[in-house]
N, C-alpha and C positions, 0 to 999 in steps of 0.2 A: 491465581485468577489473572486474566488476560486485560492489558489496561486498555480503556475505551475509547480514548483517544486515538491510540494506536489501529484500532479497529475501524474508525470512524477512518482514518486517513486511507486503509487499503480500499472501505468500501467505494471511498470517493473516486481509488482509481480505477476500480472494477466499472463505476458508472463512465467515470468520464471518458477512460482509456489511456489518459496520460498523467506522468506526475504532475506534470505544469497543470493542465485542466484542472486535477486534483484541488491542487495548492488553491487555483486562484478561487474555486470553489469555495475552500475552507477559509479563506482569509488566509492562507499562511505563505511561505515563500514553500519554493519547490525542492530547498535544499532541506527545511523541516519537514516537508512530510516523507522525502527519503528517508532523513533520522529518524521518525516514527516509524516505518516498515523495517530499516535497519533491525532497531531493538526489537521490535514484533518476531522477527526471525528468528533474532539471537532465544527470545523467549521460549518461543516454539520448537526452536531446534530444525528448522526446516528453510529451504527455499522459496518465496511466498510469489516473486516478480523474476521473469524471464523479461531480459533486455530484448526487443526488436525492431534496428535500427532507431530510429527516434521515440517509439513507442516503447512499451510494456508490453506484458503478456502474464495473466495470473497464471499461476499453477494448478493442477488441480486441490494440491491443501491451502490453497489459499479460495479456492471457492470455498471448497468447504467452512473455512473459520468464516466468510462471508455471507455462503446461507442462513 
């Protein structure tokens, strides 16, 4: 099972569009909710975040875990 933590930090970037926005969203700093996505991947086995210049970018299996 997928931890929801970890879930909770991609959705946040999916809305906000950046880790920073994310983070300040959740309370957390921008280098944990990397770590969250980090192991989210490792869990998955997949790619979840395309770098884009200063932004992000989800994947599409990262919409998916997101819908």
């Amino acid at each position: 099972m997928l931890d929801l933590q970890r879930l909770r930090a991609l959705h946040a970037v999916s809305v906000h569009g950046t880790v920073g926005a994310a983070a300040a969203a959740l309370g957390f700093t921008p280098s944990a909710v990397s770590q969250q996505i980090a192991k989210l991947e490792r869990e998955t086995r997949t790619v979840l975040l395309e770098r884009e210049g200063r932004g992000v970018r989800l994947t599409d299996d990262a919409w998916h875990l997101v819908d």
